[in-house]
SENU-855270 format. One record per residue (C-alpha): residue number from 0; residue in one letter; x, y, z. Coordinates in nm, 4 decimals. Layout:
<nodes>
pos, code, px, py, pz
NUM, A, X, Y, Z
...
</nodes>
This chain:
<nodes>
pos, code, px, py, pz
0, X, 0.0000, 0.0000, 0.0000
1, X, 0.1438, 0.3479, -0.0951
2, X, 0.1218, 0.5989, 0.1741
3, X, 0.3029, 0.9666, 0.2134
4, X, 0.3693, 0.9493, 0.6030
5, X, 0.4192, 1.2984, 0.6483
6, X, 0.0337, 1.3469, 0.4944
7, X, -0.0721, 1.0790, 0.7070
8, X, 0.0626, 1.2217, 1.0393
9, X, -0.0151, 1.5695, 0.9576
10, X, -0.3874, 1.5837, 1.0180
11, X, -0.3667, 1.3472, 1.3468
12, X, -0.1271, 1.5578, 1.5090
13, X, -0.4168, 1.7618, 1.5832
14, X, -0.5810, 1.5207, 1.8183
15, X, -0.2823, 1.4627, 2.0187
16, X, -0.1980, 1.8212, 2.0328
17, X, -0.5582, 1.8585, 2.2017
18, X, -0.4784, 1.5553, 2.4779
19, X, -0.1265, 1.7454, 2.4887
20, X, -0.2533, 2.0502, 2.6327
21, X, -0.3881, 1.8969, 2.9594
22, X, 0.0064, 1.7478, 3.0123
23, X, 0.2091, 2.0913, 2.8804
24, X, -0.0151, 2.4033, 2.8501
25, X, 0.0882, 2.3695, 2.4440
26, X, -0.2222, 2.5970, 2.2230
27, X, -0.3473, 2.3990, 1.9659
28, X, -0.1203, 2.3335, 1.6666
29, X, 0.1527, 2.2952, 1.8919
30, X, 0.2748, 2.0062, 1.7096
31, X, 0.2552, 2.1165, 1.3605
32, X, 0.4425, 2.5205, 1.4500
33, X, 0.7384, 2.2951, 1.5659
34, X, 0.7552, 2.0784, 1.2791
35, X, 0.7434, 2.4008, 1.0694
36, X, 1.0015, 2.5752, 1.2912
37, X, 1.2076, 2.2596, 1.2880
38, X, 1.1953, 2.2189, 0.9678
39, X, 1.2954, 2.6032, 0.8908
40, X, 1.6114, 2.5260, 1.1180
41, X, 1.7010, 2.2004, 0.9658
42, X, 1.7061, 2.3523, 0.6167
43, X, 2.0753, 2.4287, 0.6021
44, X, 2.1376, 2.1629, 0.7115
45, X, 2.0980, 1.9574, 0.3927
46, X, 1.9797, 1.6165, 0.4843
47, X, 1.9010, 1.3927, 0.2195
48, X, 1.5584, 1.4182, 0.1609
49, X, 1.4164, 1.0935, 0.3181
50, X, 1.6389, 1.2257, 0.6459
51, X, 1.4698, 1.5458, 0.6500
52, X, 1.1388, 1.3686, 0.5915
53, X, 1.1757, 1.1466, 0.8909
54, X, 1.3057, 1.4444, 1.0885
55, X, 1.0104, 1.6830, 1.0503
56, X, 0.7448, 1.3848, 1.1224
57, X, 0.9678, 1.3093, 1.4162
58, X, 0.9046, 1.6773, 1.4543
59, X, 0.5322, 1.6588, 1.4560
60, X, 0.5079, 1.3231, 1.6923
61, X, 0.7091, 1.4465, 1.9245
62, X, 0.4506, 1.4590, 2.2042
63, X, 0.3001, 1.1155, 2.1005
64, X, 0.3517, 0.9789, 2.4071
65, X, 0.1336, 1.2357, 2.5947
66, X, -0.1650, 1.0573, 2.5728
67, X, -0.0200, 0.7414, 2.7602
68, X, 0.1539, 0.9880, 3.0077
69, X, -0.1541, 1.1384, 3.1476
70, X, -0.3431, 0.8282, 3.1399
71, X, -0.1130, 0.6749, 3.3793
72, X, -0.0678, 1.0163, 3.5815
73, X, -0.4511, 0.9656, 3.6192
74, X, -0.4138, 0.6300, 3.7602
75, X, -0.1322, 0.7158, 4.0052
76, X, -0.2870, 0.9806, 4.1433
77, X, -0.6230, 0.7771, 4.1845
78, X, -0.3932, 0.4913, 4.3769
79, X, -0.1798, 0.7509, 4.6178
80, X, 0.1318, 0.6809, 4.4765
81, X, 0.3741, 0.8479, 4.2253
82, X, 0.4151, 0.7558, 3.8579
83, X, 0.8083, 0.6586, 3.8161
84, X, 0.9778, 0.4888, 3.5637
85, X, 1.3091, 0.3611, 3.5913
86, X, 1.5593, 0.3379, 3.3381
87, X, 1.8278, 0.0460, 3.2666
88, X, 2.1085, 0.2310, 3.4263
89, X, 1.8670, 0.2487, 3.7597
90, X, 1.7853, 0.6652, 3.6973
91, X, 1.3931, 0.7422, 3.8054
92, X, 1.1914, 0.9748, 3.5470
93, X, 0.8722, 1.0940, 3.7194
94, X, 0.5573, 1.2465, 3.6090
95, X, 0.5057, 1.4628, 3.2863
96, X, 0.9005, 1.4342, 3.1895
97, X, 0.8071, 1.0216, 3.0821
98, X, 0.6422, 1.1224, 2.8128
99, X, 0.9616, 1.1147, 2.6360
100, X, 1.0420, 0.7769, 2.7178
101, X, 0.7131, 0.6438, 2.5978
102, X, 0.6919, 0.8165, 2.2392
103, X, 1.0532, 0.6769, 2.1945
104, X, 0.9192, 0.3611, 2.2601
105, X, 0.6138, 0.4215, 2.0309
106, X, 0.8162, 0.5787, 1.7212
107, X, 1.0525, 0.2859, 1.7100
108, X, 0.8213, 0.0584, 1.5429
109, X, 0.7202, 0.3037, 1.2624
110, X, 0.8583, 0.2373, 0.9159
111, X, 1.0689, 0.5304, 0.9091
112, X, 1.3564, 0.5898, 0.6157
113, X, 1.6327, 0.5393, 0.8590
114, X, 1.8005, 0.5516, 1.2186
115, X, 1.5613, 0.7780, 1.4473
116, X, 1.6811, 0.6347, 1.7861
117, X, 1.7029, 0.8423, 2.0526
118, X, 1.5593, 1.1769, 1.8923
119, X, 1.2144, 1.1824, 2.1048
120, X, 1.4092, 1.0266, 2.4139
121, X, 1.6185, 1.3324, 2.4310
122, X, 1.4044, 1.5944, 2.3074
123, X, 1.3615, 1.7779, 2.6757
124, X, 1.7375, 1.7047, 2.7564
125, X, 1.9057, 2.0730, 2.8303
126, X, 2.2440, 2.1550, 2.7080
127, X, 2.3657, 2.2204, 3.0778
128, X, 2.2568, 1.8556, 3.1819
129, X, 1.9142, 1.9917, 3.3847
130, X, 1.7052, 1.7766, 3.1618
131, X, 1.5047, 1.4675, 3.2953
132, X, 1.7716, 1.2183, 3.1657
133, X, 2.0557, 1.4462, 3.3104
134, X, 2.2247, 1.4492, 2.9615
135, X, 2.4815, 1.7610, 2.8814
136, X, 2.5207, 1.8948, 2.5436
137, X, 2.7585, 1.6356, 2.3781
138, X, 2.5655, 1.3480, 2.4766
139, X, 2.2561, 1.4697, 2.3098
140, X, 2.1210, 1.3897, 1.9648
141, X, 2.1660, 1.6956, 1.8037
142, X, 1.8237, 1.6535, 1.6060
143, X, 1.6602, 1.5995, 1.9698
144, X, 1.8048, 2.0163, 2.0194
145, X, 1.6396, 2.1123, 1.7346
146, X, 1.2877, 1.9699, 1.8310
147, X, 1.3438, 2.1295, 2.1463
148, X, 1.4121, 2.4667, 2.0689
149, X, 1.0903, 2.5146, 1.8698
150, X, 0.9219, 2.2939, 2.1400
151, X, 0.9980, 2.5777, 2.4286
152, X, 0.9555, 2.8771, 2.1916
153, X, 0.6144, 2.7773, 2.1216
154, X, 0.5333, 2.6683, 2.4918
155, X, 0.6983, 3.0386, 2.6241
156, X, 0.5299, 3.2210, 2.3990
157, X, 0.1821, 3.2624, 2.2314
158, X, 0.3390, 3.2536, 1.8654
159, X, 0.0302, 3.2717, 1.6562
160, X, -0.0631, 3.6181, 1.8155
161, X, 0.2977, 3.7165, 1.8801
162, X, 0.3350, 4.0886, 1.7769
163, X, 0.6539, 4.1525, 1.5335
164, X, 0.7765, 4.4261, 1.8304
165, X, 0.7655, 4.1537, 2.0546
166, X, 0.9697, 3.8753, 1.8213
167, X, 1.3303, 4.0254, 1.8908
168, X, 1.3012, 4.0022, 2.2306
169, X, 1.1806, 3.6703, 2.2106
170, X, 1.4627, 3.6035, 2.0135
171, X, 1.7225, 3.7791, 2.2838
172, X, 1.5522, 3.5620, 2.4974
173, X, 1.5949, 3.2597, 2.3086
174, X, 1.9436, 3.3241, 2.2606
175, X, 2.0387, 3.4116, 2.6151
176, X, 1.9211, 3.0138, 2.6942
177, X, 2.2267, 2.9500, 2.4979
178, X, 2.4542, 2.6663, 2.7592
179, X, 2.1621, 2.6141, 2.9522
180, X, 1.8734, 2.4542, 2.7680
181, X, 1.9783, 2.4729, 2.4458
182, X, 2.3313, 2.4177, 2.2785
183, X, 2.4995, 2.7578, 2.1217
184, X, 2.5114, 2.5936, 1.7950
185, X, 2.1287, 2.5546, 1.7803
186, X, 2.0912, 2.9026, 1.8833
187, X, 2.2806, 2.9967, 1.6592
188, X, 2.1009, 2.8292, 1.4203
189, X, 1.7922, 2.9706, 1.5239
190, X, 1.9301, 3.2786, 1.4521
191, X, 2.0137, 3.2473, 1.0985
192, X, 1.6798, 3.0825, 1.0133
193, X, 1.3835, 3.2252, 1.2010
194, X, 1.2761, 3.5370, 1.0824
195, X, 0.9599, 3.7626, 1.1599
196, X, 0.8884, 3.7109, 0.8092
197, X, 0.8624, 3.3385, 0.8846
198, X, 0.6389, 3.3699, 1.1909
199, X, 0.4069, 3.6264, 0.9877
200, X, 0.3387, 3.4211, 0.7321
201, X, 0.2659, 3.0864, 0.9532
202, X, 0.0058, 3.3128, 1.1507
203, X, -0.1451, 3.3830, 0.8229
204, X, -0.1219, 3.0868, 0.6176
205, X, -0.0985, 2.8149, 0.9077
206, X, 0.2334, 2.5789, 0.9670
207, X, 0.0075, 2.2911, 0.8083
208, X, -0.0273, 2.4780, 0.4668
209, X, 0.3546, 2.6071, 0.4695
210, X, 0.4546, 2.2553, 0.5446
211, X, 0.2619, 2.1009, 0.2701
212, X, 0.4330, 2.3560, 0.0086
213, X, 0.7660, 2.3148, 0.1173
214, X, 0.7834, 1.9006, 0.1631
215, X, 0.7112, 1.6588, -0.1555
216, X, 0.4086, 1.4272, -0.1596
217, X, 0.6153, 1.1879, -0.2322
218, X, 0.4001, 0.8153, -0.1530
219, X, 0.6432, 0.5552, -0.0355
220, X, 0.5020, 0.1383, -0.0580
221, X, 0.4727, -0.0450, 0.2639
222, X, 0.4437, -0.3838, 0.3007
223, X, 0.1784, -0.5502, 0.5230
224, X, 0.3897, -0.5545, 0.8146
225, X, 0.4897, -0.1789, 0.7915
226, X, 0.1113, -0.1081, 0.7799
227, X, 0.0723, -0.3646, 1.1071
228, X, 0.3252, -0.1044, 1.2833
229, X, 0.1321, 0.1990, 1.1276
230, X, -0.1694, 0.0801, 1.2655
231, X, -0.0523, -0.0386, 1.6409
232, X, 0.0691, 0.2874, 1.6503
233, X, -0.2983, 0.4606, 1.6541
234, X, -0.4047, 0.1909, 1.8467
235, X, -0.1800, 0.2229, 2.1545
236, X, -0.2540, 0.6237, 2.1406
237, X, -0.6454, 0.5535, 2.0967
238, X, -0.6673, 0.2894, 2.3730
239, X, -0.4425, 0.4418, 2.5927
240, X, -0.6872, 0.7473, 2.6544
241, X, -0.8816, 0.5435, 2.9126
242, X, -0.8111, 0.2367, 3.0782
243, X, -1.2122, 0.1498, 2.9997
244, X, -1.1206, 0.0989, 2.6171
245, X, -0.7894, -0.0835, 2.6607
246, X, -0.6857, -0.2834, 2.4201
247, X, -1.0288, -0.2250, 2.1863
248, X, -0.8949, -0.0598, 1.8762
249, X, -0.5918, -0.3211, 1.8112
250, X, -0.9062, -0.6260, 1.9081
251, X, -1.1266, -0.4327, 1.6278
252, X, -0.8184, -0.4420, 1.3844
253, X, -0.7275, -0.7757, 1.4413
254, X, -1.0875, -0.9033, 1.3576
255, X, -1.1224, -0.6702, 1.0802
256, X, -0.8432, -0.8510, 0.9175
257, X, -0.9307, -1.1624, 0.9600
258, X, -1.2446, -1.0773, 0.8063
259, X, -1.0388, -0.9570, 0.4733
260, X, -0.8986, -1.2546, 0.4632
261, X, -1.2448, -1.4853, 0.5253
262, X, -1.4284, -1.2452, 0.2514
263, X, -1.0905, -1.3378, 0.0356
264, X, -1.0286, -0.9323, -0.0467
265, X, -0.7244, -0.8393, -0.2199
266, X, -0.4059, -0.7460, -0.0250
267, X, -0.4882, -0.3888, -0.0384
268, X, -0.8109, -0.3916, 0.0019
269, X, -0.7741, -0.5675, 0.3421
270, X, -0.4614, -0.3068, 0.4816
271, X, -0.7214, -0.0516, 0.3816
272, X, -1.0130, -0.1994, 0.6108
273, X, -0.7485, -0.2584, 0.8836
274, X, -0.6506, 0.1272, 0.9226
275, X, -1.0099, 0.2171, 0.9196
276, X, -1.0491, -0.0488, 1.2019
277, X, -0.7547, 0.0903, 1.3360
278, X, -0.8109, 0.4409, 1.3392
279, X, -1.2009, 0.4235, 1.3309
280, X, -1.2087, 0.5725, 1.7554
281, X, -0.9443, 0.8374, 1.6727
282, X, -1.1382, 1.1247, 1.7475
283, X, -1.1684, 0.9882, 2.0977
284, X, -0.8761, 1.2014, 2.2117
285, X, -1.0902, 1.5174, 2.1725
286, X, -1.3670, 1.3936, 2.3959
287, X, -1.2704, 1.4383, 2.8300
288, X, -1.1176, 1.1166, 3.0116
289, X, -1.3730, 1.1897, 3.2051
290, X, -1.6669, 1.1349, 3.0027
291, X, -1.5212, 0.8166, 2.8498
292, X, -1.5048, 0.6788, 3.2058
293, X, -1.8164, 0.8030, 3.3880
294, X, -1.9585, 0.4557, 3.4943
295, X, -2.3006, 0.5983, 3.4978
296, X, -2.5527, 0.7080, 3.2788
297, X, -2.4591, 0.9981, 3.0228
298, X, -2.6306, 1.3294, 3.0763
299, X, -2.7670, 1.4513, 2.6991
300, X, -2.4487, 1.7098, 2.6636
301, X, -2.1820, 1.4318, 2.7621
302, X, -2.3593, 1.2000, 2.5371
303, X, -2.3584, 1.4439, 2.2476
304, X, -1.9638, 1.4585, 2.3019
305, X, -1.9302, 1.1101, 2.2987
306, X, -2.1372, 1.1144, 1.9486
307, X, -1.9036, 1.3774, 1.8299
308, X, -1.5822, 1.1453, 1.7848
309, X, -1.7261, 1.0177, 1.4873
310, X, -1.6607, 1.3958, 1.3368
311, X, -1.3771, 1.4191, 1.4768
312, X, -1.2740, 1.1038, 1.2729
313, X, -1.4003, 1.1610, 0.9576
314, X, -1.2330, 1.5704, 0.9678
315, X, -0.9442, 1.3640, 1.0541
316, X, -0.9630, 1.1327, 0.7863
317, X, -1.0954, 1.4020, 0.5336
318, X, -0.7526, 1.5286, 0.4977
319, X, -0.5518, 1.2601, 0.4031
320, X, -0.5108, 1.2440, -0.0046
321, X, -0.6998, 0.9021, -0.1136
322, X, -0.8406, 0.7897, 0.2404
323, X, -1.2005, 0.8890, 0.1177
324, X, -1.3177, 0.5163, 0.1332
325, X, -1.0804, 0.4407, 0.4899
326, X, -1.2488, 0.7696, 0.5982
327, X, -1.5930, 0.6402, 0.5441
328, X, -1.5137, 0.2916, 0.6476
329, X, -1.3682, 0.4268, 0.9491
330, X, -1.6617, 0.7524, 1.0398
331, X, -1.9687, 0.5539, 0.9831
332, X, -1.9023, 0.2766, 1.2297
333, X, -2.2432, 0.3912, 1.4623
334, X, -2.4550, 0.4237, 1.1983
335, X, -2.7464, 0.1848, 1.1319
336, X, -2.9461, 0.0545, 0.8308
337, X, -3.2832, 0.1931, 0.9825
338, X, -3.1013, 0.5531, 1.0544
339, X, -3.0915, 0.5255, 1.3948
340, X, -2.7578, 0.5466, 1.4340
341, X, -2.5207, 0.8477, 1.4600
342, X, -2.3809, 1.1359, 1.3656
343, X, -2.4299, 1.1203, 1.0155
344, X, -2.7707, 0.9971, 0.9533
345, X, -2.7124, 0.7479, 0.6873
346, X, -2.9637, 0.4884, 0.6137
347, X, -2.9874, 0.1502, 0.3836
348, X, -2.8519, 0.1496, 0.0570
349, X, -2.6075, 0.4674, 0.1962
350, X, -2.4140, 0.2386, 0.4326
351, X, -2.1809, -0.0058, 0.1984
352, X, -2.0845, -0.3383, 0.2654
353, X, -1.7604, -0.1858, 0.4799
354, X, -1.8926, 0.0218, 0.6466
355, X, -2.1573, -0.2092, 0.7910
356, X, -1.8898, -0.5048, 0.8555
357, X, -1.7053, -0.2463, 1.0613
358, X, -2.0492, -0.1390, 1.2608
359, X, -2.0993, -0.4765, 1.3546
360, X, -1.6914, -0.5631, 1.4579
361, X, -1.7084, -0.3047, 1.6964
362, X, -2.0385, -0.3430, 1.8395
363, X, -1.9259, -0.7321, 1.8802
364, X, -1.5447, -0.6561, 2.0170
365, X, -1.7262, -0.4321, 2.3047
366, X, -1.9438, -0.6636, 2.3371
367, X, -1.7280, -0.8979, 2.4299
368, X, -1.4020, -0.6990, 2.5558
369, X, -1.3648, -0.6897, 2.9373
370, X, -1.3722, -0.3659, 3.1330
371, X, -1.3353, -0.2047, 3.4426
372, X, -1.6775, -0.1845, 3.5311
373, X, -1.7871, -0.5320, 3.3571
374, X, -1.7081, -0.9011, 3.2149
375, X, -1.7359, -0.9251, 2.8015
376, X, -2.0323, -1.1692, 2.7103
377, X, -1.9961, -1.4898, 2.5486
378, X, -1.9849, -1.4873, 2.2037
379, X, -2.3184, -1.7033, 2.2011
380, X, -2.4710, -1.3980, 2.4543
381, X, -2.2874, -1.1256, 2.2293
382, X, -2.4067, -1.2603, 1.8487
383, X, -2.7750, -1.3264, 2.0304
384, X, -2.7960, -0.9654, 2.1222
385, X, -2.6512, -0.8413, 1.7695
386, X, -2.8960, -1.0751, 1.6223
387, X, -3.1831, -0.9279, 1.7736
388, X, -3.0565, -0.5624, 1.6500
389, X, -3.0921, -0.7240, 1.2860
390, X, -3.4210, -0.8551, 1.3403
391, X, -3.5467, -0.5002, 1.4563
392, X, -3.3666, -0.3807, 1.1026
393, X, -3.0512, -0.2227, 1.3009
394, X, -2.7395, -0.4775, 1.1880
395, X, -2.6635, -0.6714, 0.8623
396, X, -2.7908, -1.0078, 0.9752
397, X, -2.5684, -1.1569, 0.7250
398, X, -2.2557, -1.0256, 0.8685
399, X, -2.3788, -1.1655, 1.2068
400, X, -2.4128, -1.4565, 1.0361
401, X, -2.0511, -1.4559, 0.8846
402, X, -1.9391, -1.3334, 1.2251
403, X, -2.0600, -1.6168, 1.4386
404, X, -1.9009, -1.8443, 1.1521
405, X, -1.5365, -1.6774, 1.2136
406, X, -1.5791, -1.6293, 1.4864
407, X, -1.7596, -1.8622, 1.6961
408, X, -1.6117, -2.2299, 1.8832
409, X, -1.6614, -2.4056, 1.5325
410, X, -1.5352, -2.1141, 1.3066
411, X, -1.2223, -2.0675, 1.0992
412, X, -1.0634, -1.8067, 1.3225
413, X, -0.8181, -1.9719, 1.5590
</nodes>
């Protein structure tokens, strides 16, 4: 399957940058005005072009470990005790500063062009060795600096309403950093590369826009395992927002594979399906922890925020180049054949055959998932109540049909 990463990653950036804010303060767009600043610094630089490629969307996931981060700050806090991790060489990272340690761990399974180790580990390491790993200047990955930099400019200051009196003594600022947080050579960098001119016209035209004219489209093929790693990457983000979905999108991608593979569907076909599985709960991460985890009945606002993840999805979605069927796939998943469902409305003949296979994999997967506050149902128990949603015109009863076949104590799936 050919994908352009960088177009991929752009548009979900915006999701994590919204879980971001609760762990750094970051504005929305955080993620995307340092991959434009980082890119603007790495310019002169003159990496080949797959280098510079990897670098910006290390750039824009450089908080991707956020999401995890504040779910198990959440969890600490509601057990009295501190949230520690400790490293191999028996050092203790606590609270917010583990996020870096958990988006190197996620990052290292993408298919990336070539060696990105250690960038996102050291991205909050300070030149004078103050950072959470204790690191000093020349034991730093120098691409980890230039994340950084842009990282604490736009966290200081409020750069999409930053006045151009006020940029030089940002810039002074900056500067005077220079052997504490940040090395002199990326200062000095900074220096040369970020102008007013440059901020101006990112506050007009948005870092998204000025990224996509300055980097190729460029589509790469990925093989089915590279996808696999594309895809458990959402997954661990998605599921890791509350501790009631664990685990649900990779169990929805796993069966929506297998599926593929029963209806025989060509190899693309069937990587397609699996990132709309995979990514079909991504607007999740704009909806409050809190709300995803209230045991009780929904008031009629939270529930109306819960129904708005779909949205969230498909705007997602919308903006990745050749996703329209993934998109749909993926945005429709609570919709039902008598229109009952939501957000969209759709009815019958408007649903396709994908979009209804997904509807019924992820009413069956929560069905039967564990969580906190219950046991999953038998499949038996779990295809009888799906079965009765078809009967009252809901469900594809042939899908349930196929479903039980896969999936049930006599099926093919094992």
């Amino acid at each position: 399957m050919k994908l352009n990463l960088f177009y991929f990653f752009l548009p979900m950036i915006e999701a994590l940058d919204i879980e971001e804010r609760a762990l750094t303060g970051a504005g929305g767009g955080h993620g995307e005005r340092v991959a434009y600043l980082a890119y603007l610094m790495a310019k002169p630089l003159h990496f080949p072009k797959a280098e510079l490629m990897d670098f910006v969307e290390l750039a824009l996931l450089h908080d991707c470990g956020a999401v995890e981060n504040l779910r198990n700050l959440r969890d600490a806090q509601v057990q009295g005790r501190e949230y520690t991790e400790t490293l191999s060489d028996g050092r203790v990272i606590q609270g917010a500063n583990i996020h870096a340690i958990l988006g190197e761990r996620l990052v290292r399974q993408l298919p990336f062009h070539g060696n990105v180790k250690d960038v996102l580990l050291m991205h909050h390491e300070c030149a004078d060795g103050s950072g959470p790993l204790g690191l000093r200047e020349d034991a730093i990955n120098f691409k980890s600096q230039l994340i950084f930099l842009p990282d604490r400019m736009d966290i200081w200051y409020d750069l999409p309403h930053l006045k151009q009196e006020d940029f030089l003594p940002m810039m002074e600022t900056m500067a005077s950093r220079a052997g504490h947080e940040f090395s002199q050579r990326v200062v000095d960098l900074m220096k040369r590369t970020i102008h007013w001119e440059d901020l101006r016209r990112m506050q007009e035209e948005g870092p998204k826009s000025l990224l996509k004219q300055y980097l190729p489209n460029d589509e790469t093929e990925y093989s089915r395992e590279q996808i696999h790693a594309l895809t458990g990457f959402f997954e661990y983000i998605v599921d890791n927002k509350s501790s009631f979905t664990k685990d649900h999108s990779e169990g929805i991608a796993e069966k929506a594979e297998t599926m593929g593979n029963f209806y025989q569907w060509n190899p693309e076909k069937t990587e397609r399906f699996l990132l709309a599985a995979a990514l079909h709960d991504y607007g999740k991460l704009t909806v409050e922890t809190d709300i995803l985890e209230k045991p009780g009945k929904l008031a009629p606002a939270e529930f109306e925020e819960i129904k708005s993840h779909v949205k969230w999805t498909y705007a997602f979605l919308n903006e990745i180049p050749g996703f329209e069927d993934i998109r749909d796939w993926a945005a429709y998943h609570h919709e039902k054949l008598d229109g009952s469902g939501y957000c969209f409305g759709l009815k019958g003949d408007a649903l396709c055959f994908e979009s209804r296979l997904l509807a019924c994999i992820d009413i069956y997967q929560a069905l039967t998932e564990k969580r906190p506050y219950k046991d999953g149902f038998s499949h038996q128990k779990a295809i009888a109540i799906m079965q009765e949603m078809a009967d009252n015109g809901k469900l594809d009863g042939r899908i349930i049909h196929d479903l039980d076949r896969v999936f049930g104590p006599d099926g093919s799936h094992a």
